[in-house]
N, C-alpha and C positions, 0 to 999 in steps of 0.2 A: 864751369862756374864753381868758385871754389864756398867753404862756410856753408851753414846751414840752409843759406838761400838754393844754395845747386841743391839739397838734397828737396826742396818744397819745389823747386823747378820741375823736377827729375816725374816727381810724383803727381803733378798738377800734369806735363806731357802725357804723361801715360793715359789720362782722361780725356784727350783730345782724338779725334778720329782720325786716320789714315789721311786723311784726304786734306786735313788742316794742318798736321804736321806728320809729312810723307816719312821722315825716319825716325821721329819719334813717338806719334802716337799710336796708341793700345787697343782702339778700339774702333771696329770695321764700321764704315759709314755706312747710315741705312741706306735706301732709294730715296735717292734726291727729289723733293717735291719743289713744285714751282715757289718760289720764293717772291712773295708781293705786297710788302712794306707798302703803306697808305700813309696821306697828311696824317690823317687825323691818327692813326696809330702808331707812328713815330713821334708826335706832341706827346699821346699819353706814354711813349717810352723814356721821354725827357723827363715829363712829370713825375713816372714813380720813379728815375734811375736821382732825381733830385731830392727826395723823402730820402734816399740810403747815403748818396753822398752827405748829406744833414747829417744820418746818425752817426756816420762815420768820424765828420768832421768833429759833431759836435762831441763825441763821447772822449778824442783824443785831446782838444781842449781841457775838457774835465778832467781827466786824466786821473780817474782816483784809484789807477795802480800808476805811481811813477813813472815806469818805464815809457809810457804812451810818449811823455812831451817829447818824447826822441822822432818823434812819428807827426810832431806839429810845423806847421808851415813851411811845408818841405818843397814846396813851388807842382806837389802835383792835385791841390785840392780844386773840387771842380763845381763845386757849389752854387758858386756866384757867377762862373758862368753858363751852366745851364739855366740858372733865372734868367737871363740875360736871352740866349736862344729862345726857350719860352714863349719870353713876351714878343720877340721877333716874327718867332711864326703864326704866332695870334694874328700879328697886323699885318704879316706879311699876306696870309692867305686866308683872313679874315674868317679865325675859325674862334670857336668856344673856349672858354677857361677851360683846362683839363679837372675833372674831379678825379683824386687819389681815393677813391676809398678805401674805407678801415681796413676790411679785408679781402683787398689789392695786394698787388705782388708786392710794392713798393712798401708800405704802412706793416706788413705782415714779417718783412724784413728788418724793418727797421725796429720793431719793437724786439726781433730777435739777437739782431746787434746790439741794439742796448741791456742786452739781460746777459749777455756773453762779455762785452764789455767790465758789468761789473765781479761778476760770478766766474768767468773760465778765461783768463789774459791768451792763454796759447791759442783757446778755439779762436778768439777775435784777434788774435795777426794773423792766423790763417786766411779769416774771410779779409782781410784788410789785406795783405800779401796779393793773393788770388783778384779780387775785382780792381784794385788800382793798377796792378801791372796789366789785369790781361786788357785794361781800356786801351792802354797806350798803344800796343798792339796790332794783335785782332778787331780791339772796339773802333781803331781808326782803321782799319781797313773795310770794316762793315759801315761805317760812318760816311767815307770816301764813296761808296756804292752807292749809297742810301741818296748821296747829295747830289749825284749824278742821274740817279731814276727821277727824285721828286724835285728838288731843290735847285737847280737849272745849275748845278757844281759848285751851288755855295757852300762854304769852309764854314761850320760852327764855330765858336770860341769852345764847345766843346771837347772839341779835338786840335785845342791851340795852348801853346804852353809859352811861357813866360822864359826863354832859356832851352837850353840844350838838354833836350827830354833826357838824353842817354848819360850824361850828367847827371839831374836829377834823379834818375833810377838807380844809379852808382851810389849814389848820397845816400837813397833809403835802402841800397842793398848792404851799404857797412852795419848803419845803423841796427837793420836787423839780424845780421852777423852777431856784432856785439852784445846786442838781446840774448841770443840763444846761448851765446858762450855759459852767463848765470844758470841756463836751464839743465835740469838734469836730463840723461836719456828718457827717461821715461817721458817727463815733457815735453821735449823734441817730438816723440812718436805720435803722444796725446794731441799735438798743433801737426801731424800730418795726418792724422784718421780724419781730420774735419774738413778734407779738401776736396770731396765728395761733395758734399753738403753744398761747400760754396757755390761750385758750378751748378747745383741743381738750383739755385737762390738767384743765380744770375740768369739761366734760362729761364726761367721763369717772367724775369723781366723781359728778354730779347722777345716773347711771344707776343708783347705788347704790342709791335711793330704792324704784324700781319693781321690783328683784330678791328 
């Protein structure tokens, strides 16, 4: 993968375990514990994973560093269909509104995307980079899993895209090609020290699942 994107690739891999990515990742997987995703705590991983795609969406809208609008309705925003999922599984399996609270994974994030949003442009392509690829992904293949334990193998809009995903990953992989090129080294390096962070922001949400 060539441009700036192979090198936030390269560095996002290395943070992945052995076991998720056998030749490229960096770090030896612990012991496997049973894995046991519940309704009601895969609703609340819709609920806060729909508070970040918000601040997500909403801060590249606003877009009050320019460069963002390059990063606007790029056919991979997921916003309006996890509302969508959501209200599904509420009636589906007749459970409770989810509450997001303040200081929830989802609300704790999202007020950190929008202070990085206006304040640090590299930090927030980094987490934008990092959580919208890795959904397409891994997030549909833990999704695929998920639908199959609880879900009797129903397909989210979640994990349905409008168009040829690999397509639009292509689209936002120029885009942000073309971003970096303006960037100096040192802001290239400054948007890859934050890809830490990301994944820790994201796990954080995925714990939602098993509570």
């Amino acid at each position: 993968m060539t441009g700036f994107v192979g090198e936030m690739r390269a560095v996002a891999m290395k943070l992945h375990t052995k076991e998720q990515a056998p030749k490229e990742g960096g770090i030896e997987a612990p012991k496997p514990a049973v894995w046991a995703p519940t309704l009601k705590g895969y609703l609340q991983f819709l609920a806060e994973s729909e508070v970040v795609y918000d601040a997500f969406e909403s801060a590249l809208q606003e877009a009050s560093h320019p460069e963002y609008a390059k990063f606007q309705n790029t056919g991979l925003e997921r916003t309006a269909a996890l509302r969508e999922d959501i209200k599904w599984m509420q009636q589906t399996y007749n459970l409770p509104a989810p509450v997001v609270e303040g200081d929830g994974p989802g609300k704790r994030y999202a007020l950190h995307l929008q202070q990085l949003a206006r304040d640090d442009p590299q930090y927030f392509i980094c987490h934008y980079y990092n959580f919208f690829f890795a959904h397409t992904a891994g997030g549909r293949m833990i999704g695929t899993k998920v639908a199959q334990m609880l879900l009797d193998g129903k397909d989210l809009q979640f994990y349905q895209y409008n168009g040829d995903v690999s397509e639009l990953l292509d689209g936002v992989r120029a885009s942000l090609n073309e971003l970096a090129e303006h960037w100096t080294r040192e802001q290239k390096d400054h948007c890859l020290r934050e890809t830490q962070d990301a994944f820790r922001y994201s796990g954080m949400l995925m714990k939602c699942m098993t509570e």
